[in-house]
C-alpha positions in Angstrom: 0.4 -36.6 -17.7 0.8 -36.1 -21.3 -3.1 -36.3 -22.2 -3.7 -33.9 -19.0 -1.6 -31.7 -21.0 -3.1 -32.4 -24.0 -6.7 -31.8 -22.6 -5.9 -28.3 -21.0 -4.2 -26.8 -24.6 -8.2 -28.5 -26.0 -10.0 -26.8 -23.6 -8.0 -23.4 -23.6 -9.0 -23.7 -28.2 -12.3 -24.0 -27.6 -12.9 -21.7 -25.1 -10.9 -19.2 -27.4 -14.0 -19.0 -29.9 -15.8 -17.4 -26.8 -16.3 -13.4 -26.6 -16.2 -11.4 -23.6 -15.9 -7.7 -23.1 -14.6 -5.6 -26.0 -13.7 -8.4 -28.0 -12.2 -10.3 -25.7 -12.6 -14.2 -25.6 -13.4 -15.8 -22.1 -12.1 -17.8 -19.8 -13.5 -20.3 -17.0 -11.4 -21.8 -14.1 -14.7 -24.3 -14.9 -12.9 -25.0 -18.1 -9.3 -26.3 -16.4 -10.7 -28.6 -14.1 -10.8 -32.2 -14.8 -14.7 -33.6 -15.5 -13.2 -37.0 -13.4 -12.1 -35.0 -10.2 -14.9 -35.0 -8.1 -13.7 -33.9 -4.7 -10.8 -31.1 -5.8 -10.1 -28.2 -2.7 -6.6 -27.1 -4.3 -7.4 -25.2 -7.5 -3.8 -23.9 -8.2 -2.9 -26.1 -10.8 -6.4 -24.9 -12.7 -5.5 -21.4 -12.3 -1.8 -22.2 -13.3 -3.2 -23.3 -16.8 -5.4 -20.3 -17.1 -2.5 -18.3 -16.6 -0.9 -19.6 -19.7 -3.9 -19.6 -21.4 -4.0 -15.1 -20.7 -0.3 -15.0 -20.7 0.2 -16.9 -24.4 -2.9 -15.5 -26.2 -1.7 -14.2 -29.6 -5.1 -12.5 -30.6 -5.0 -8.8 -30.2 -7.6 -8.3 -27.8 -6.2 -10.9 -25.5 -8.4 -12.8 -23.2 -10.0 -12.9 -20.1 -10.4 -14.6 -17.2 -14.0 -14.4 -15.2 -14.4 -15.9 -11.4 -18.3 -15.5 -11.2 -20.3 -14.6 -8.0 -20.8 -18.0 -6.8 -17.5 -19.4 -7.2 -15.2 -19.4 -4.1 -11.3 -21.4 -5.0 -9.0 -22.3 -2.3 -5.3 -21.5 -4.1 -1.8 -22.7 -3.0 0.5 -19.4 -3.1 0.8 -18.9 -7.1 3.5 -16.7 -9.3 2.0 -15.5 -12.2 5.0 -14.9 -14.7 5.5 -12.6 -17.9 7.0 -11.9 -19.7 3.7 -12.3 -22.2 2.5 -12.9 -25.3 -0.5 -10.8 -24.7 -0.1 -7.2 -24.1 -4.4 -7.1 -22.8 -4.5 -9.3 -19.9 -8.2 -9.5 -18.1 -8.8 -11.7 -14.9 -11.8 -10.4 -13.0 -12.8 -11.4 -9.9 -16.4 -11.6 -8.7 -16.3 -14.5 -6.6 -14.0 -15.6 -3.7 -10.5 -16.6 -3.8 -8.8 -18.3 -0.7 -6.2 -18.9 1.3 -5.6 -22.1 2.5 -6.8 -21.9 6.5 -3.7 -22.2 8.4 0.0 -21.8 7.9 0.5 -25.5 8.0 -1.3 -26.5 5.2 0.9 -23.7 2.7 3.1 -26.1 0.6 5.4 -23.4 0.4 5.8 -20.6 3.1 8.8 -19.1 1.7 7.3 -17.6 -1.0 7.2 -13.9 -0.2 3.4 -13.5 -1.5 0.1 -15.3 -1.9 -0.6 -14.3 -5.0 2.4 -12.6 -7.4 2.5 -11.5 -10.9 6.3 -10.3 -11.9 7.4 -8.9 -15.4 3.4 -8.6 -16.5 2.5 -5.9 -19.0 -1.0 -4.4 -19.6 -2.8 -6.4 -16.7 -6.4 -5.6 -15.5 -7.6 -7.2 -12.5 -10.8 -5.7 -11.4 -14.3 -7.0 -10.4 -16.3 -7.2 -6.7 -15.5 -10.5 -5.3 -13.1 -10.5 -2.6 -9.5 -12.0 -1.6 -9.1 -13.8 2.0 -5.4 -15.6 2.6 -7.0 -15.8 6.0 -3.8 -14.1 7.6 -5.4 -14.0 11.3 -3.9 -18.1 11.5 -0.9 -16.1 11.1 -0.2 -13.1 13.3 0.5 -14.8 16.3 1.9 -18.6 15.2 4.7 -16.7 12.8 7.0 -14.1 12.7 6.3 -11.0 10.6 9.6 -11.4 8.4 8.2 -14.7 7.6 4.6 -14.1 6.6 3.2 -13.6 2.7 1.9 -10.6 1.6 -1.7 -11.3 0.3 -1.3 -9.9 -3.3 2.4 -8.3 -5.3 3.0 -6.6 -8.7 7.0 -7.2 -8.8 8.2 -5.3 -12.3 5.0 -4.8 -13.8 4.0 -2.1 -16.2 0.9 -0.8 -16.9 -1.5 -2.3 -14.6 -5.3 -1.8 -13.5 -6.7 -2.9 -9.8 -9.9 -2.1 -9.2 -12.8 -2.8 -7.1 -11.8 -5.8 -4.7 -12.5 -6.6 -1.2 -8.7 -8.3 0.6 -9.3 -8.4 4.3 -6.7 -10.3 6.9 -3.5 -10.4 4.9 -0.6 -12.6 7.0 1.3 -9.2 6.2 1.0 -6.1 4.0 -2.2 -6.6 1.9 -0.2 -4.9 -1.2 2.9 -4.5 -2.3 3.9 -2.4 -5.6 7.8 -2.9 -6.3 9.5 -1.9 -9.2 6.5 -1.4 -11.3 5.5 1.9 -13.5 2.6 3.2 -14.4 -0.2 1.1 -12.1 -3.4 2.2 -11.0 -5.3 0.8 -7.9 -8.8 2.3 -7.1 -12.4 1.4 -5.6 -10.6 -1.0 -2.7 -11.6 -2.4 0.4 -8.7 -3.4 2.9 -9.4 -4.8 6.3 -7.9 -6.0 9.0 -8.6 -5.4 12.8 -6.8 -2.7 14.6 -4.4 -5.1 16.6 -3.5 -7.1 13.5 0.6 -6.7 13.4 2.2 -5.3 10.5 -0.8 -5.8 7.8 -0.2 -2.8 5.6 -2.7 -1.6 3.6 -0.5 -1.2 0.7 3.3 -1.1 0.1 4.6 1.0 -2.5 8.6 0.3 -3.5 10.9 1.5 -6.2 7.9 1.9 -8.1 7.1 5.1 -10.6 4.0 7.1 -11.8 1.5 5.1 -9.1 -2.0 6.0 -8.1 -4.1 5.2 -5.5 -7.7 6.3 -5.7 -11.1 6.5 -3.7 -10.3 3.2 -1.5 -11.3 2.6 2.2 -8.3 1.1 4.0 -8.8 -0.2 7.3 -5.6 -2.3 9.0 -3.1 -2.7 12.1 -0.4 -0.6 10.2 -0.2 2.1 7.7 -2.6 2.7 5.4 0.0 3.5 2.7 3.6 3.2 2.9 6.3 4.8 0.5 9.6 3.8 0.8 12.6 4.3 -2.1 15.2 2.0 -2.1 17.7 1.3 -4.9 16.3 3.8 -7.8 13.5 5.7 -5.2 10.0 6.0 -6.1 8.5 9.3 -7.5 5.0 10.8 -9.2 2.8 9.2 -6.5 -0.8 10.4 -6.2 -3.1 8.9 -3.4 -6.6 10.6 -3.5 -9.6 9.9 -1.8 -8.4 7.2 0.6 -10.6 6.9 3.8 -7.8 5.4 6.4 -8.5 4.7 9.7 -7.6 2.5 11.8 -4.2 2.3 10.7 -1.1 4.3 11.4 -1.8 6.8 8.8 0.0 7.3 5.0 3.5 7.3 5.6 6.4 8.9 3.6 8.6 5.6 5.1 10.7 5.0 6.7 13.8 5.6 4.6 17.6 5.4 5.3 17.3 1.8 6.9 19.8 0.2 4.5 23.8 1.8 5.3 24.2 1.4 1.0 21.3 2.7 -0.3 20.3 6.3 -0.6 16.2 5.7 0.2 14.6 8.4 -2.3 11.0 9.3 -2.4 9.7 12.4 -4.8 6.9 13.9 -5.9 4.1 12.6 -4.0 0.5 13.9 -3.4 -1.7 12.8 -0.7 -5.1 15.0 -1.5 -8.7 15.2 -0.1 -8.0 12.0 2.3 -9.4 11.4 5.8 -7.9 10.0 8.6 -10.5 8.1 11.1 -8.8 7.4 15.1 -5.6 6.9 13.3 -2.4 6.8 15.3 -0.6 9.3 12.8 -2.0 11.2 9.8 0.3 13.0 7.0 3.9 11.2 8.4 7.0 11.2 7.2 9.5 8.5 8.9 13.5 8.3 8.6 16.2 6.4 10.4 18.6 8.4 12.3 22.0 8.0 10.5 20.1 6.8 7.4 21.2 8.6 3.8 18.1 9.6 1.4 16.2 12.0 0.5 12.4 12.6 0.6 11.4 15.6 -1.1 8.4 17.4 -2.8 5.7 16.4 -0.6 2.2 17.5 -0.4 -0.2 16.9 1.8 -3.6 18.7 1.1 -7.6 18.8 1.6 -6.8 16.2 4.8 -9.6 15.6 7.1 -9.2 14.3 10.2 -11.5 12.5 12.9 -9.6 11.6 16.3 -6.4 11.3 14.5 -2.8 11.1 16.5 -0.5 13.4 15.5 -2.0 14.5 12.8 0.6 16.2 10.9 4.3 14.3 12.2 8.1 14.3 10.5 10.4 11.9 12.7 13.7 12.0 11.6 14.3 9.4 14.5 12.0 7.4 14.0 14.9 4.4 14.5 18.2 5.1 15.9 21.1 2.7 15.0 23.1 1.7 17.0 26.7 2.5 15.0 24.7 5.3 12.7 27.2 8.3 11.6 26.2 11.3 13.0 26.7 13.8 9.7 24.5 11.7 8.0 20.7 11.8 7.5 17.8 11.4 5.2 17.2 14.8 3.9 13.5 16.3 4.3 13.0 19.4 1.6 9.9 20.9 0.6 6.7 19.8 2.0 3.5 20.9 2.2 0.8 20.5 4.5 -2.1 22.5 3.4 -6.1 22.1 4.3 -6.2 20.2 7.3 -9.4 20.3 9.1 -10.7 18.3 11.9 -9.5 17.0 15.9 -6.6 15.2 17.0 -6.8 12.7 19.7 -3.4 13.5 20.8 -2.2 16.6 22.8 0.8 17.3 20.1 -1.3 17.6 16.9 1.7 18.7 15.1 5.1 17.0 15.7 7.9 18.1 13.8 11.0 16.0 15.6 14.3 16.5 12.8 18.1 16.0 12.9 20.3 18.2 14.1 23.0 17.1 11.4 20.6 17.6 8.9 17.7 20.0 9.4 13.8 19.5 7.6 13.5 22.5 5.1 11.0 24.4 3.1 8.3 23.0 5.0 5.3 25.0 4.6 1.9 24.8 6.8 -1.0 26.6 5.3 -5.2 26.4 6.3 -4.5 24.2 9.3 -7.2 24.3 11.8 -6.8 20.9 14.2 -8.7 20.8 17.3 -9.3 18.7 20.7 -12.4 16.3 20.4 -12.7 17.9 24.2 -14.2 21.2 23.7 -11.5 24.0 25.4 -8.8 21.5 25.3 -5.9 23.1 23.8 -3.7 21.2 21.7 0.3 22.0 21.1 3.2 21.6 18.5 6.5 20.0 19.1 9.3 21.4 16.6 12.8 21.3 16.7 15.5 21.5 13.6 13.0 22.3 11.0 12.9 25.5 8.7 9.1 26.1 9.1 7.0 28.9 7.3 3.1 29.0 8.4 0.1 30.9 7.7 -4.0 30.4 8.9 -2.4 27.6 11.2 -4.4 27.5 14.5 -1.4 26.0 16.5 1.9 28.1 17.0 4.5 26.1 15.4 7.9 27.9 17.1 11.0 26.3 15.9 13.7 28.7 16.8 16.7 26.2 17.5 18.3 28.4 20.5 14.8 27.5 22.4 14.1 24.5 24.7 11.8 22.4 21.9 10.6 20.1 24.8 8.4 22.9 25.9 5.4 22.5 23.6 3.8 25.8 22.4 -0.1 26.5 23.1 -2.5 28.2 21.1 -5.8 28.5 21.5 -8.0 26.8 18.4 -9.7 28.9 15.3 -12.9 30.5 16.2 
């Protein structure tokens, strides 16, 4: 064991002297495997080393770490830890990294990802190669609380992902919690449409985020944002093609009794929503305590999306909730919203009684049936609503009967 040691800190020296990028030495998962093994399928340990090798580089370009084209790896799931060393961190990812085929063969399901880095600084993962944990063995053989999510940045700062393929995570494709300052762009997510609970990507406690120009395709939402302990704020999703999926989601907030669930300052802009079953949503627990506020929603476009534009501040009602207590809703925007709604209620504004939706405003909304002179309604009850150029009439006087949805006929 001690000369296997003693080869790997040998190899990760030489391979040092190497350049790549802007100065940047490179590194081969070629490089950690032993010469002698022959017949290796688990490359974990390899990619274990390499870690160290990225994580501990003292020069001050750092290193990097290159999967090429033609190389596919099978991994074990893997936590890749910082604090670092190196504050420039490079893996990228042409070729194909794997999941081991069924749930069986994981030599530890309780790990809560596939693939996790936690307390990394400066990290770029980017490249075209693709990520399968092959999460269909899965979906029906175990329960959701118990399946991986393909790929988590736990307490990172600072990080770039960009340009993979993930397709059939066991759960949620992404998860972002507790990090700051991340960008995540140029991704393709799939999964099919019936695929249970495999978020596109899951954004937690996490601050300054962006999602850019991605195409995200799964059995869930597209994006969700929830708050928890500390809430989440300065999101910006833009350019996301979603569909199928369950749309982005503000949610769902207020499911923990101690914890006041707080998202802020979120834009969703020039996004499209392709036979979704939701578009622009924002989802609460009845009797939950939060706060989701400063919302906009803006340039949307929509092709055969279900209820388009939606608030549910019911979207689960507990069983001993308080009554006087609810996730406040307060200032959204829905602006720019062009296309058809495959559902009769394009807009769907269901709040709490206790605790009204305010300032939401509705501007440039022009939603129509795919069936030409089908007229499509609104649903609105307990919300302080102000519209303008909106082609459904969104009535939300309280004293009225809001089961009785309100029809007007579509823009010219």
């Amino acid at each position: 064991m001690k000369d296997f040691k003693t080869l790997f800190s040998v190899i990760i020296i030489i391979s040092y002297y190497l350049e790549y990028g802007e100065g940047q030495k490179i590194l081969s998962i070629k490089d950690f495997i032993l010469k002698t093994n022959h017949t290796i399928i688990d490359y974990s340990q390899a990619f274990h080393e390499a870690w160290k090798g990225l994580c501990e580089d003292e020069t001050p370009n750092g290193s990097a770490l290159v999967i090429r084209k033609n190389e596919t790896y099978t991994l074990q799931p893997l936590i890749f830890r910082g604090p670092c060393v190196s504050s420039k961190i490079h893996i990228q990812i042409d070729g194909k990294l794997e999941g081991p085929r069924k749930p069986i063969y994981w030599k530890n399901t309780e790990k809560k990802s596939w693939l996790g880095f936690r307390d990394v600084e400066g990290l770029v993962i980017n490249g075209s190669g693709v990520l399968n944990p092959h999460g269909e063995a899965w979906w029906k053989s175990v329960s959701h609380s118990k399946r991986p999510t393909t790929i988590s940045f736990e307490s990172c700062t600072d990080i770039i992902y960009n340009g993979l393929t993930q397709i059939n995570s066991p759960k949620n494709h992404i998860s972002i919690y507790g990090c700051t300052n991340a960008t995540l762009s140029n991704l393709d997510i799939s999964a099919p449409e019936d695929s249970p609970n495999t978020d596109g990507i899951n954004i937690c406690l996490s601050h300054k985020i962006q999602i850019l120009d991605s195409s995200i395709q799964t059995g869930d939402d597209c994006v969700a944002i929830t708050g928890g302990r500390g809430g989440s704020s300065d999101i910006n999703i833009t350019g996301v093609a979603c569909g199928p999926g369950h749309g982005i989601s503000i949610g769902s907030l207020g499911k923990d009794d101690e914890t006041d669930d707080i998202v802020e300052n979120v834009i969703v802009r020039s996004c499209s929503f392709t036979g979704t079953q939701n578009g622009a949503r924002i989802k609460t627990w009845q009797g939950g305590q939060g706060l989701a506020k400063n919302i906009l929603y803006e340039n949307i476009t929509l092709i055969d999306a279900g209820y388009p534009i939606i608030i549910n501040q019911h979207y689960f009602d507990k069983s001993n909730y308080l009554k006087e207590n609810a996730v406040k809703v307060n200032n959204i925007t829905f602006r720019y919203f062009e296309g058809t709604s495959s559902s009769e209620i394009a807009i769907k504004l269901d709040c709490d009684e206790t605790e009204n939706c305010q300032n939401i405003t509705m501007e440039h909304i022009n939603i129509t049936s795919p069936t030409p002179g089908k007229n499509l309604t609104a649903y609105c009850k307990f919300a302080d609503v102000c519209s303008s150029f909106v082609n459904i009439d969104v009535d939300c006087n309280t004293n009225e009967d809001h089961h009785q949805p309100h029809i007007l006929s579509p823009l010219p």
